[in-house]
C-alpha positions as CSV (number, residue, x, y, z in Angstrom):
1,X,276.8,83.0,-126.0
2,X,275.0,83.2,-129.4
3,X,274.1,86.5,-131.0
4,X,270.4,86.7,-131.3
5,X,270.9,89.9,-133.7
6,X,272.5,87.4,-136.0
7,X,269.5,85.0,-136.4
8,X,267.1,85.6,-139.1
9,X,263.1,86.3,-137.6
10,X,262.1,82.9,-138.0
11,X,264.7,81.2,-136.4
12,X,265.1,84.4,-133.9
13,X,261.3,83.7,-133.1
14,X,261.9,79.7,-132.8
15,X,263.8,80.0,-129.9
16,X,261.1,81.3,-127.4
17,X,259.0,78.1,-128.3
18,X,259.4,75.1,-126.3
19,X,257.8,71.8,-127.7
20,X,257.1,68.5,-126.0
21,X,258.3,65.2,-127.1
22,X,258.6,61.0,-126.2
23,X,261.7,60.8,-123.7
24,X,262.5,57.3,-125.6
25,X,264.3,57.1,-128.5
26,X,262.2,55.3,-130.9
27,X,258.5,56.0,-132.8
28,X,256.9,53.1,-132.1
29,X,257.4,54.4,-128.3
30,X,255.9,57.7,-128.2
31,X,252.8,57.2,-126.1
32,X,250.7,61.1,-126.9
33,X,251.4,61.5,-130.9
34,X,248.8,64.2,-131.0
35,X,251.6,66.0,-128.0
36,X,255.2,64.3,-129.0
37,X,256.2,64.6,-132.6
38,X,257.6,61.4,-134.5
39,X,262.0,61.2,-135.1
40,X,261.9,63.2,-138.0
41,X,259.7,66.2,-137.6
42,X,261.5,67.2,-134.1
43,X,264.7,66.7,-136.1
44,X,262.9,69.1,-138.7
45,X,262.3,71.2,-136.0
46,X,265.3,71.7,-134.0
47,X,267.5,71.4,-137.5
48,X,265.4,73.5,-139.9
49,X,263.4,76.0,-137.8
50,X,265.9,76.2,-134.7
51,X,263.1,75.8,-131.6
52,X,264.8,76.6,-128.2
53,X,264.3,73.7,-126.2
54,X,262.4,70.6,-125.5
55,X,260.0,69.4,-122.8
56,X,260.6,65.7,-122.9
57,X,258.8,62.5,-120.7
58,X,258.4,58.7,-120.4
59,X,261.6,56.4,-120.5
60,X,264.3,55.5,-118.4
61,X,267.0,57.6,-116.9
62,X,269.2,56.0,-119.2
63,X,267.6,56.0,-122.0
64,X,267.1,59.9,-121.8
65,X,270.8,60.1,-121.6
66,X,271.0,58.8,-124.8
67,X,267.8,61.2,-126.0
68,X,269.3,64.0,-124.7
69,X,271.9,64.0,-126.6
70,X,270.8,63.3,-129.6
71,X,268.7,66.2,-129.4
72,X,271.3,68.2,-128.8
73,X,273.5,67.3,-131.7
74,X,270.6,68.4,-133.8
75,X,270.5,71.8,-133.1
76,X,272.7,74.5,-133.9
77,X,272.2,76.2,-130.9
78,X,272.5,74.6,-127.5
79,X,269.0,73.6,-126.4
80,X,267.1,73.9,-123.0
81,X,265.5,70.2,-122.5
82,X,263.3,70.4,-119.3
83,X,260.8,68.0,-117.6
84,X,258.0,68.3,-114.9
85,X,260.5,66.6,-112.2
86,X,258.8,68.2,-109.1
87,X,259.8,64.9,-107.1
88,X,262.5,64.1,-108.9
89,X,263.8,62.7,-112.0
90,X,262.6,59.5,-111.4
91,X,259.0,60.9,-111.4
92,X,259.1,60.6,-115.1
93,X,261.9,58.6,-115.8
94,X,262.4,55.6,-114.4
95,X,266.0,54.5,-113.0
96,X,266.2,57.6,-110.9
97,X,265.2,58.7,-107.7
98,X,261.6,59.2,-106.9
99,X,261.5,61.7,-104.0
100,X,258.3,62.2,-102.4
101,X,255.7,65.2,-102.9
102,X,256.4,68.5,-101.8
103,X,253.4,68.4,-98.9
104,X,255.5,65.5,-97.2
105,X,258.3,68.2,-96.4
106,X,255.8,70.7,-95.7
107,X,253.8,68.5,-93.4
108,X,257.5,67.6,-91.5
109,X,257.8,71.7,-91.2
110,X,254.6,71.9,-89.2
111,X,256.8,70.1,-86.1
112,X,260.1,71.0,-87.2
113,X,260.6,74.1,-90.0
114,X,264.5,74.3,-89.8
115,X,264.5,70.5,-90.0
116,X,262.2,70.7,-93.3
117,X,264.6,73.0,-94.9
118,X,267.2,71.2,-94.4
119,X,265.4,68.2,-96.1
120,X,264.0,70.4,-99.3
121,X,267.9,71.7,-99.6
122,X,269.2,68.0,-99.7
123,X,266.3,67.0,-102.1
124,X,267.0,69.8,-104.7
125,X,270.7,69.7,-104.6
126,X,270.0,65.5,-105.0
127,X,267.4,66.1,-107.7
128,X,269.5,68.9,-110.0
129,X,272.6,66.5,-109.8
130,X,270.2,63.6,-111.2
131,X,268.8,66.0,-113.6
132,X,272.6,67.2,-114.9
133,X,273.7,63.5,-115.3
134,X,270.4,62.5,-117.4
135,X,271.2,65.4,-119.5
136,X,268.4,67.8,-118.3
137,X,269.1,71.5,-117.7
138,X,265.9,73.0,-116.7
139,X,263.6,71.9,-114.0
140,X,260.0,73.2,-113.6
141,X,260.2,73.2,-109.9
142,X,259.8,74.1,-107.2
143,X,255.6,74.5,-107.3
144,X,255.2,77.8,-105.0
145,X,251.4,77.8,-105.1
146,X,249.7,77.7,-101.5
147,X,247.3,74.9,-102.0
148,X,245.0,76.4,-99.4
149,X,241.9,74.6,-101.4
150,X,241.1,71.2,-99.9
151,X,239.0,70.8,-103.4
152,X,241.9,71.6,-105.6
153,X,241.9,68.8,-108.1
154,X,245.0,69.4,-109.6
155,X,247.7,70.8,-107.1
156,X,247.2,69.1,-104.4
157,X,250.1,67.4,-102.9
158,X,252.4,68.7,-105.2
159,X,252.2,71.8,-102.9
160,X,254.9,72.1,-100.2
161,X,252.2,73.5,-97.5
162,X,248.4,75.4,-97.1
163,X,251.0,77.9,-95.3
164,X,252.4,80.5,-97.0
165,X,255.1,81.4,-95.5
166,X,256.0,77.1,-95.2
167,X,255.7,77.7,-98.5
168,X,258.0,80.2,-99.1
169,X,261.0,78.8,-96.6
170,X,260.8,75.5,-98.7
171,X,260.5,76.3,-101.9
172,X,263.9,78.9,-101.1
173,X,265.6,76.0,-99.8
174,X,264.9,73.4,-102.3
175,X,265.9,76.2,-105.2
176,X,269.2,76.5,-102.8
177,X,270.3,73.3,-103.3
178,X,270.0,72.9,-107.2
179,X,272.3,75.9,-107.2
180,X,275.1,73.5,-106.9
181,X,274.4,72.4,-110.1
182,X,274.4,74.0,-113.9
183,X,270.5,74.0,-113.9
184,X,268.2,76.2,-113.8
185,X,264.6,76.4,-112.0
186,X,261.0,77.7,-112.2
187,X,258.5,78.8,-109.7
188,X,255.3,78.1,-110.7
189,X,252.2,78.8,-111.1
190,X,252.2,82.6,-110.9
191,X,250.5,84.0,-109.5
192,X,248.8,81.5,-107.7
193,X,247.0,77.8,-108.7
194,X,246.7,76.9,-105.0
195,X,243.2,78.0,-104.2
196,X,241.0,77.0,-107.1
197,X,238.6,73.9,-107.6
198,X,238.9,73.9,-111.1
199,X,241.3,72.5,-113.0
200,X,243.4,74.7,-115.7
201,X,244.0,71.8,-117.9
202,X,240.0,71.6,-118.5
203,X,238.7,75.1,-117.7
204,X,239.6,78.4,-116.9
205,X,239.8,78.7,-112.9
206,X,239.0,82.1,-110.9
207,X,241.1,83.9,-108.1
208,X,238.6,86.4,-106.9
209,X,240.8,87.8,-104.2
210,X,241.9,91.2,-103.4
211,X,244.8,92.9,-103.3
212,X,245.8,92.2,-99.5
213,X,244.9,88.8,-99.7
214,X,246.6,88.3,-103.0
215,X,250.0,90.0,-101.6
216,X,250.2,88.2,-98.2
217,X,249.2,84.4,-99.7
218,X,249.7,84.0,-103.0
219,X,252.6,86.8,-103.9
220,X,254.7,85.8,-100.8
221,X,256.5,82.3,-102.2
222,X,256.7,84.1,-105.5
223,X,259.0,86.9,-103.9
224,X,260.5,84.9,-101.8
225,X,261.9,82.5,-104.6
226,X,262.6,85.5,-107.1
227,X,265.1,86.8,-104.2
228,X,266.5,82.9,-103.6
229,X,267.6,83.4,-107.3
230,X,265.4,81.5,-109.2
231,X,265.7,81.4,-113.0
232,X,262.2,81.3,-114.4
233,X,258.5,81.9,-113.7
234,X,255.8,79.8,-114.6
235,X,252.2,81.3,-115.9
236,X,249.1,79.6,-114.7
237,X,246.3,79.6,-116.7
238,X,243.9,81.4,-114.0
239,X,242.0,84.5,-113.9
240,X,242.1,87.6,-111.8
241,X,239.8,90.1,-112.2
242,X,241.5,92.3,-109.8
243,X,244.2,92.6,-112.3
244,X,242.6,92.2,-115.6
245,X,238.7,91.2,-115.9
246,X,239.2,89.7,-119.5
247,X,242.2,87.9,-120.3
248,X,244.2,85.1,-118.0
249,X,247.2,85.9,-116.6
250,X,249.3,83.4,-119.4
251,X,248.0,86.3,-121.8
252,X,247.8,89.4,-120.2
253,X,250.2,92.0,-120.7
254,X,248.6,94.2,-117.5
255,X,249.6,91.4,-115.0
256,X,253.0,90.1,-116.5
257,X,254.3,93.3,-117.1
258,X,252.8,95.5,-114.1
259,X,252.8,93.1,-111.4
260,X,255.3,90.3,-112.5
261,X,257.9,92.4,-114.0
262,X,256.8,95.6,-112.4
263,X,256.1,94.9,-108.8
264,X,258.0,92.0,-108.2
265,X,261.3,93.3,-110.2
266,X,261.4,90.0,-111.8
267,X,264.2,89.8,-114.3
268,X,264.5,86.1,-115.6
269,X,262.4,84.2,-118.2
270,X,259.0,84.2,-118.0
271,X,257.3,80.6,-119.2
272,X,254.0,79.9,-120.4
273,X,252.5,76.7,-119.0
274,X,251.4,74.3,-121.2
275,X,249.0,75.9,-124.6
276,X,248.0,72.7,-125.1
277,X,245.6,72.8,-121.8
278,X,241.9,73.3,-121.6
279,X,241.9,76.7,-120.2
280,X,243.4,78.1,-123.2
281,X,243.5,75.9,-126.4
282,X,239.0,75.7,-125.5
283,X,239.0,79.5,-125.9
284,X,241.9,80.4,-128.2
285,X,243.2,79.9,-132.0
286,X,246.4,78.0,-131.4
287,X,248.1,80.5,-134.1
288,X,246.7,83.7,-131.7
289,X,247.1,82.4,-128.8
290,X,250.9,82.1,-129.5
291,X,250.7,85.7,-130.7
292,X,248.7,86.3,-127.5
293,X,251.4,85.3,-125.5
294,X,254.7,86.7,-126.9
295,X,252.6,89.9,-127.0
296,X,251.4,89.4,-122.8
297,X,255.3,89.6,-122.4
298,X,256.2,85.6,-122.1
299,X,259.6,84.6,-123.2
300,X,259.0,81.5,-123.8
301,X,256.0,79.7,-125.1
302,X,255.2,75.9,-123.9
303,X,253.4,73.3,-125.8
304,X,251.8,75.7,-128.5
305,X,248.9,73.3,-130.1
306,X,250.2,74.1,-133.5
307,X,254.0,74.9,-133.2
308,X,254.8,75.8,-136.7
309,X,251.9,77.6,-136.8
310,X,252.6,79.2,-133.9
311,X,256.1,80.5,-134.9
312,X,254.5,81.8,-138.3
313,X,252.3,83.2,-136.8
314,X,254.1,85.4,-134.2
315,X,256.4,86.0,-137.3
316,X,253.6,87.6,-139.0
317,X,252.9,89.8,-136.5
318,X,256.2,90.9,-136.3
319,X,255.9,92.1,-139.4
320,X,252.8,93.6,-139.7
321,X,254.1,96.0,-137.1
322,X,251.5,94.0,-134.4
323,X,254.5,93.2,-132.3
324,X,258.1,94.8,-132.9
325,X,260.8,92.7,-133.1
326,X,262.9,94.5,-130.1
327,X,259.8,92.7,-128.3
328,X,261.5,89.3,-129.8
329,X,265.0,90.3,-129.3
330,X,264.1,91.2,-125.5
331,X,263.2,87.8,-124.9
332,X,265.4,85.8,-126.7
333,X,268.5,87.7,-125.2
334,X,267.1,86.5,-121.9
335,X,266.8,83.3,-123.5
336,X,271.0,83.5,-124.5
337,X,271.7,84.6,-121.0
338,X,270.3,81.6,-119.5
339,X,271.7,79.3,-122.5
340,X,275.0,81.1,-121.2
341,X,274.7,80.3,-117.3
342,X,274.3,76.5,-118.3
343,X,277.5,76.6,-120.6
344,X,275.6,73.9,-122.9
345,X,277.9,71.0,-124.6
346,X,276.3,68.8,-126.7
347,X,277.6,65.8,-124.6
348,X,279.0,64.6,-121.2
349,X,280.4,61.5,-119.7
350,X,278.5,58.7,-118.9
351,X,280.2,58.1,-115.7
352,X,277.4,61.1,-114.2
353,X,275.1,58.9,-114.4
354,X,277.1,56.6,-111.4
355,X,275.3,59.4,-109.2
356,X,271.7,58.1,-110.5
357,X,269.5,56.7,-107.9
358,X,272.3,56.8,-105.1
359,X,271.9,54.9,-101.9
360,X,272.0,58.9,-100.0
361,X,269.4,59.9,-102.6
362,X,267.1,56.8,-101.7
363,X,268.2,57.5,-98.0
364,X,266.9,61.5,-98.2
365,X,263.0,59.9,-99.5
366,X,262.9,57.7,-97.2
367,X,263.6,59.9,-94.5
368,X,260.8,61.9,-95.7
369,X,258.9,59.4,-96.1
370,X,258.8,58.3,-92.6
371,X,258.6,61.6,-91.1
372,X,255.9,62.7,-92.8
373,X,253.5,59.5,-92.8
374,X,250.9,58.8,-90.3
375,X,249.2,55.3,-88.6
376,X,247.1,53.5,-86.2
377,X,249.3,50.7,-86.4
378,X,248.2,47.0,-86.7
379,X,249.3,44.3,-86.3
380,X,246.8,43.1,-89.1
381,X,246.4,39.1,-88.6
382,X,247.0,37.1,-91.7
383,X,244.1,35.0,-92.5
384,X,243.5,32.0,-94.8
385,X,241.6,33.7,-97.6
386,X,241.0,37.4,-97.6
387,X,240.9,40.3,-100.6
388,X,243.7,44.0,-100.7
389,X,241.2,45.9,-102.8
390,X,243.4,48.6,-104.4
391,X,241.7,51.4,-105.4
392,X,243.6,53.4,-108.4
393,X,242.6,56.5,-111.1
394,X,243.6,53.8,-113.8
395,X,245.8,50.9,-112.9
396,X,247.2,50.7,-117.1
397,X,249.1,54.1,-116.5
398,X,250.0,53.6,-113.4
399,X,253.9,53.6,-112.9
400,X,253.9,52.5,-109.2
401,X,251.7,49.4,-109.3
402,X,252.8,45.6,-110.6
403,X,252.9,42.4,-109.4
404,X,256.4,42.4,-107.1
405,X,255.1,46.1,-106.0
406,X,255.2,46.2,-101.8
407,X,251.5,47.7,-102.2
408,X,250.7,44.0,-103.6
409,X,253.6,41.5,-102.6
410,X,253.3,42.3,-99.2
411,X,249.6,41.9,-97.8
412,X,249.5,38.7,-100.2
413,X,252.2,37.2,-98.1
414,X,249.4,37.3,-95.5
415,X,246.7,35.8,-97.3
416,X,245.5,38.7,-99.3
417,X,244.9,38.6,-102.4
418,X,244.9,41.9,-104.6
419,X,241.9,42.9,-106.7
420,X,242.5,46.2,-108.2
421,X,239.5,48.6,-108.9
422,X,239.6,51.7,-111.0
423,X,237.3,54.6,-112.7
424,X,237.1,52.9,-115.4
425,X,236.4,49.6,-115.0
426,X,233.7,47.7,-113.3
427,X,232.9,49.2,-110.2
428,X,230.6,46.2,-108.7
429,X,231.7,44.2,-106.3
430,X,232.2,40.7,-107.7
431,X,230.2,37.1,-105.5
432,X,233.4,35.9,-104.3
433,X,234.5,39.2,-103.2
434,X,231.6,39.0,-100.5
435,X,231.9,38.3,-96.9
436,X,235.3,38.0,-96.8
437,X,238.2,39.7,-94.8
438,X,239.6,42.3,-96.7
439,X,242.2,45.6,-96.3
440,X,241.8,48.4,-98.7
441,X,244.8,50.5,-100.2
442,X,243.9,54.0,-101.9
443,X,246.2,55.3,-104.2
444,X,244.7,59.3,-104.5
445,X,246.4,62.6,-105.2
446,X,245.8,65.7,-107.6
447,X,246.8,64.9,-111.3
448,X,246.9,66.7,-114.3
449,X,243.5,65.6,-116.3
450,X,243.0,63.4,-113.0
451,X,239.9,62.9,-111.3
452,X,240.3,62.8,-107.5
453,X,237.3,63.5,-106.8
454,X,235.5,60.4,-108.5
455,X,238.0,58.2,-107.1
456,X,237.3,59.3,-103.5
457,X,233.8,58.9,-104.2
458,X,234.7,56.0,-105.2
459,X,236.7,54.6,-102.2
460,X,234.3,56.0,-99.8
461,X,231.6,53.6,-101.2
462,X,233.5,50.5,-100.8
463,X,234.9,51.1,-97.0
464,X,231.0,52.0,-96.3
465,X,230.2,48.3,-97.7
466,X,233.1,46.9,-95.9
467,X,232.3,48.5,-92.7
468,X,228.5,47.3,-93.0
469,X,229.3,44.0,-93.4
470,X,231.9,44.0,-90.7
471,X,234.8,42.6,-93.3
472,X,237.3,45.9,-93.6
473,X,240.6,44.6,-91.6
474,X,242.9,47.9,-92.3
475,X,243.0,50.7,-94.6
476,X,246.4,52.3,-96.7
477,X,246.2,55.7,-97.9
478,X,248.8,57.0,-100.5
479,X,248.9,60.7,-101.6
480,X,245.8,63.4,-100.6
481,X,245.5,64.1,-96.7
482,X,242.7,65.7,-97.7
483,X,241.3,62.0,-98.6
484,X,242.8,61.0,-95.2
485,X,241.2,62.9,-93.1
486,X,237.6,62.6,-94.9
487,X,238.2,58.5,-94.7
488,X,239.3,58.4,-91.1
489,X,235.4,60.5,-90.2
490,X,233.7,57.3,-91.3
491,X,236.7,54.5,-90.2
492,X,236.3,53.4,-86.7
493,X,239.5,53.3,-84.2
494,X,239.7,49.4,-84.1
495,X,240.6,49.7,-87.6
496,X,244.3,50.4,-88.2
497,X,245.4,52.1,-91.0
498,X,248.2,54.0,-92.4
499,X,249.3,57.2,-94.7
500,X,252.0,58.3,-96.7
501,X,252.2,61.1,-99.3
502,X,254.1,59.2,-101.7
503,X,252.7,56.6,-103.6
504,X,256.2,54.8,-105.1
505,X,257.1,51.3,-103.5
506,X,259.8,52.9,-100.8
507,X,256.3,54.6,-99.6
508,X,254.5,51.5,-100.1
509,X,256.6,49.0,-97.7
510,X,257.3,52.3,-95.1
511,X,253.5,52.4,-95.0
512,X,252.7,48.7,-94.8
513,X,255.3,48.6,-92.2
514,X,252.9,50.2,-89.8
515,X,250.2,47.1,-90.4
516,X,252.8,44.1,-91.2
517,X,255.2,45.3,-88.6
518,X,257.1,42.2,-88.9
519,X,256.6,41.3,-92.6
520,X,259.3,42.8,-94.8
521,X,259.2,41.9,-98.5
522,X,260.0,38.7,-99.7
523,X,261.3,38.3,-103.1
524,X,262.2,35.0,-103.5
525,X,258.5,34.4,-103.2
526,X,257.8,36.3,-106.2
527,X,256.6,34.2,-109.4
528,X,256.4,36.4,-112.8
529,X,253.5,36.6,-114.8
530,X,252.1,33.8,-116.7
């Protein structure tokens, strides 16, 4: 373990910040530059100032391989590199398994609980080993928030359960089976994102509860995964006014240290969520709100707008005498300990990544998959000339949608032919889109800087023009059951349709499946691209 008494206060300070950055390996890939620095400033970063980890997205599993350790042999002190792999690594990173959300296993639970957590222990213990062989040792997962907000436009599905205490047997289980691995976990989004209809990344929500309600909903999955073992906690960028009636809980001392630290005797790291989001960087000076945060009690800060300005910054405080550096060393040494549990190398063999996208891995989704879906089954008749209007946030950054995708192959095998529709393209329905036969597949979930609710909006439009005109044939839900159940008020029972939470193509042909019972896809009847 490294000596944090041994680091000067820059460098000492530079560990507790966490910046984000491209997951491939070259410039011209990065896809945020205003979020992912270029090759040579990280390289600046991790050489010169000594930053404690990285946050890393977009590329293949094997591609971050390589990236990971890269990183690492830039920096003097083992790094943590994390990513948002809530459903796996191959959420993010393509190559590797893509389970499916955390609401599928919750929805399984409602029949079956002991059966559920069985599943969430097999998923974590898959995912962890995925994330160890990509070169990953810190996963911000499990979500423990109760999304008990059919409005929530941002958790959503990424919620195991509305039920607390589903919640709370899940989230234990899936932080069981990473155990098995050197990696370590985060609960999030303390103390609660689950019951809000804003969304943190654009404003500041509100949890107006009190303290009962607070304790037996919200508190419960936190406590339960802080005695499962879990490494870190997650801030959300919310409000509670029972606790502190000014600042949000990513910057308040009062609830971090008092009810965090205090009443829930939690003793590992305690992570901002992103500083980049709406809900602070619209408020706060990037430079103070990095002060802000060190000062609530956070050990490490995520995303900071401005990260050398952040580090100076909380170095400036320090000494001013604003925040005393036992404060720094307190957090840091928490930081070592963890560093210590992973017993960091700077490289591995590639043979780990053999266990990548495993045929048990793709086995696990599937079975959760088709546990957790729902239909009216079809058959739906091929015809001679028809339309699959695929409704989408925005089709360019979709990572589940392309031509040899089931959600498109497979309908065209029966005569219809896709025409995808999104927010932000035209929205009118085109002449020779009229008065003919025509399914409709919605691809809709809460999403970071998403907009759910537009896109139902949306969808609900075109199945009411369908259904006046008597031309909707079936109907494919992927992601919200939220959006399920407000579709299937207005869908009439002669119309089959079918759901799944997942939206990747194993949840595509499971869910098409239930309409095209005997179609399966046919890839020798795929053409590329002209």
């Amino acid at each position: 373990m490294f000596n944090p008494s041994d680091l000067s206060l820059r460098r000492l300070v530079a560990q507790m910040f966490v910046v984000r950055a491209s997951g491939h390996l070259f410039d011209s890939q990065i896809r945020y530059p205003a979020w992912e620095p270029t090759r040579e400033r990280l390289r600046h970063w991790l050489e010169d100032w000594g930053i404690g980890g990285v946050l890393l997205i977009d590329g293949s599993v094997s591609e971050l391989r390589l990236r990971t350790e890269q990183l690492q042999g830039w920096a003097e002190i083992p790094l943590l590199l994390c990513a948002d792999i809530e459903e796996g690594v191959g959420q993010r990173f393509t190559g590797a398994t893509w389970f499916p959300p955390p609401m599928a296993l919750g929805e399984i639970a409602r029949e079956n609980l002991p059966e559920a957590e069985g599943l969430a222990r097999e998923m974590g213990q898959g995912l962890a080993a995925e994330a160890v062989a990509a070169g990953l040792n810190w996963i911000l997962a499990p979500v423990v928030d109760v999304n008990n907000n059919p409005e929530n436009p941002v958790i959503n599905v990424r919620s195991f359960s509305d039920n607390p205490e589903i919640v709370t047997a899940l989230a234990t289980a899936f932080i069981e089976g990473t155990q098995t691995q050197p990696v370590l976990t985060t609960a999030k989004h303390f103390p609660g994102h689950g019951d809000t209809s804003v969304d943190s990344h654009w404003q500041l929500p509100r949890l107006p509860h009190d303290a009962q309600r607070l304790d037996e909903v919200e508190l419960l999955p936190f406590r339960g995964a802080i005695a499962a073992g879990v490494d870190a906690v997650m801030t959300a960028h919310v409000q509670v006014p029972l606790w502190d009636a000014q600042a949000p809980v990513t910057l308040s001392p009062e609830v971090l240290r008092q009810q965090l630290r205090g009443k829930l005797g939690f003793e590992g790291l305690v992570v901002t969520d992103a500083l980049v989001m709406g809900a602070i960087a619209n408020q706060y000076d990037a430079r103070e709100a990095a002060v802000l945060a060190v000062e609530a009690g956070n050990d490490i800060v995520l995303m900071p707008d401005d990260l050398p300005g952040g580090i100076e910054a909380v170095c400036e405080a320090v000494q001013s005498g604003r925040i005393h550096r036992d404060r720094i060393l307190e957090s840091v040494q928490r930081i070592a300990k963890a560093k210590e549990k992973l017993k960091l190398s700077t490289a591995s063999p590639w043979s780990d990544l053999a266990q990548v996208a495993s045929r048990d891995a793709q086995a696990l989704g599937d079975r959760i998959l088709q546990q957790s879906g729902q239909a009216r089954p079809g058959p739906v008749a091929a015809v001679k000339q028809g339309y699959n209007l695929v409704i989408v946030d925005d089709w360019l950054r979709s990572r589940y949608l392309d031509h040899h995708s089931p959600a498109i192959a497979i309908p065209k095998q029966q005569g219809y032919q896709p025409n995808l529709l999104d927010l932000h393209g035209d929205r009118q329905p085109s002449s020779a889109m009229l008065s003919q036969p025509t399914m409709v597949q919605v691809f809709i979930r809460g999403n970071p800087f998403g907009s759910s609710a537009a896109l139902a909006n949306l969808a609900e439009e075109w199945l009411n023009k369908l259904l006046r005109d008597g031309d909707l044939r079936a109907i494919a839900i992927y992601g919200s059951p939220y959006s399920l159940k407000r579709f299937l008020r207005q869908i009439p029972t002669s119309v089959p349709y079918a759901f799944s939470f997942g939206q990747m193509a194993a949840a595509q042909e499971i869910a098409l499946h239930q309409l095209f019972p005997d179609l399966r896809l046919d890839w020798s009847s795929l053409t590329p691209l002209a």
